[in-house]
N, C-alpha and C positions, 0 to 999 in steps of 0.2 A: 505538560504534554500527556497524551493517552497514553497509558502502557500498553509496549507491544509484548500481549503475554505469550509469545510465542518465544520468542528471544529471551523471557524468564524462565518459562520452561525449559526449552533446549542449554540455555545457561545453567539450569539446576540439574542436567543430566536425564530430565522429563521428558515423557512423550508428549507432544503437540498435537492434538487433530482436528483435523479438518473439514470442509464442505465443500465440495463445489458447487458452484453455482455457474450455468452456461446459459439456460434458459427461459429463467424466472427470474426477473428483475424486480422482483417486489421486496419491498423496504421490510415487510413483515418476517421476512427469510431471516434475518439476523438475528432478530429476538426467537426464531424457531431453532435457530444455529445452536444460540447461547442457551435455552430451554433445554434440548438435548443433549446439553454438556463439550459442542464441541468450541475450542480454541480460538478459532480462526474460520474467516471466508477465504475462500480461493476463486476468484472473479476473472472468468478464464474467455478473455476478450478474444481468442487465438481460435478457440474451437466451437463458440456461443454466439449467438445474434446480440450482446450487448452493447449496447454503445457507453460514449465516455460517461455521459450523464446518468447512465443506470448506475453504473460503476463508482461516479460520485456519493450518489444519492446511496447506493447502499451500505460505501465505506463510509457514511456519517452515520447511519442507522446502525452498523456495526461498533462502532465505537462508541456511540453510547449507547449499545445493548453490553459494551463490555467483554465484544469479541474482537477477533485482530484482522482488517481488512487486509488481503495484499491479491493485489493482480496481473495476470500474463497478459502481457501484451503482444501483437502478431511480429516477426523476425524482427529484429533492431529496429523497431519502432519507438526512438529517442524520443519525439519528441509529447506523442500520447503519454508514452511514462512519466513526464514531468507534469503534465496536467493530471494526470492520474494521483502524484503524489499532492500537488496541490489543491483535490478536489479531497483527500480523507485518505488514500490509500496510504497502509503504512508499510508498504512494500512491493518489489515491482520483480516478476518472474518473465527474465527475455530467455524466450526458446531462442532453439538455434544455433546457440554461440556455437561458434567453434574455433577461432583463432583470439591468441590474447589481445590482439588490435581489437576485435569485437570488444571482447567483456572489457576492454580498458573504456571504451566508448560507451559502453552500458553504465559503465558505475560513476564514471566522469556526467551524465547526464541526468545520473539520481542525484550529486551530489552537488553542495552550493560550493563557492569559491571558500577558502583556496585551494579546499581536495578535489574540484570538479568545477565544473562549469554550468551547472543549474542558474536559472536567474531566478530573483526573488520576487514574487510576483505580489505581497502579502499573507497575513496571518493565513494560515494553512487550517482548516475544520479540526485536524488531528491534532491539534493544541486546546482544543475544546473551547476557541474563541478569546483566549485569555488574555489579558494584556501583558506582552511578557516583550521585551526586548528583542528587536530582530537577529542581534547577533546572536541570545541565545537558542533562538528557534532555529536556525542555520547551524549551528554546534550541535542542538541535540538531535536535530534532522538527520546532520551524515552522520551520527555516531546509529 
C-alpha cells in the first residue's frame, strides 16, 4: 500500500504540512504540492466546487507524486467518504461532528468489517493496483 506520510511523520513526533486544495482540481497540483515540500493534500469537498471525481483523480496523482491525499467531506456525509476512500483518498476529514454517535458513525463507515461497516468494493488506487490479498487490503485500510 501507499505510505501515508502523514501518519509517519506525526508518528515520529513530526510536523506534517499541508495544502489545500478547494478550487483547482488539476492533477498537476500534487506534483506542485510535493515539489514544494509539502506532505499531504487537503481536498476540501465542504468549502470547494470539487466534485467526487476531481478528488479521485487528484488522490491518485497524489499518491504517486508521493504526497498523502485526504479529504473533508460536507456534515456526515458517509457515504461520499467511502467512495472517496475507494477512489485514492487515504483519509477522510467529517466536520461537524459533535456527538460520539456521530464520529462512531464516521469511523464505522471508513472502516471495513469487523471494525466498521465499509463494503468492499475492490482493489482501492491507494494500494498502487497491486495484487495483494483482500483481507490484507481491508487490515491495512482501517489500521
Amino acid at each position: 500500500m501507499a505510505e501515508n506520510h502523514v501518519r509517519k511523520k506525526l508518528g515520529e513526533g513530526k510536523l506534517a504540512v499541508g495544502l489545500t486544495l478547494r478550487i483547482a482540481p488539476s492533477i498537476e497540483m500534487a506534483a506542485v504540492a510535493r515539489q514544494a515540500g509539502f506532505d499531504w493534500l487537503f481536498l476540501d469537498m465542504e468549502h470547494g466546487s470539487m466534485a467526487v471525481h476531481h478528488v479521485g483523480q487528484l488522490s491518485i496523482a497524489a499518491g504517486m507524486a508521493g504526497i498523502t491525499p485526504i479529504a473533508r467531506v460536507t456534515h456526515q456525509d458517509l457515504a461520499t467518504a467511502a467512495r472517496l476512500l475507494d477512489s485514492g483518498a487515504h483519509g477522510i476529514i467529517f466536520p461537524h461532528v459533535d456527538t460520539p454517535e456521530e464520529a462512531r458513525a464516521a469511523a464505522d463507515a471508513c472502516r471495513f468489517a469487523p471494525v466498521g461497516n465499509r463494503s468492499f468494493g475492490g482493489m482501492p488506487p491507494s494500494i498502487g493496483f497491486a495484487p495483494i490479498p483482500a483481507a490484507e487490503v481491508t487490515r491495512k485500510s482501517n489500521e
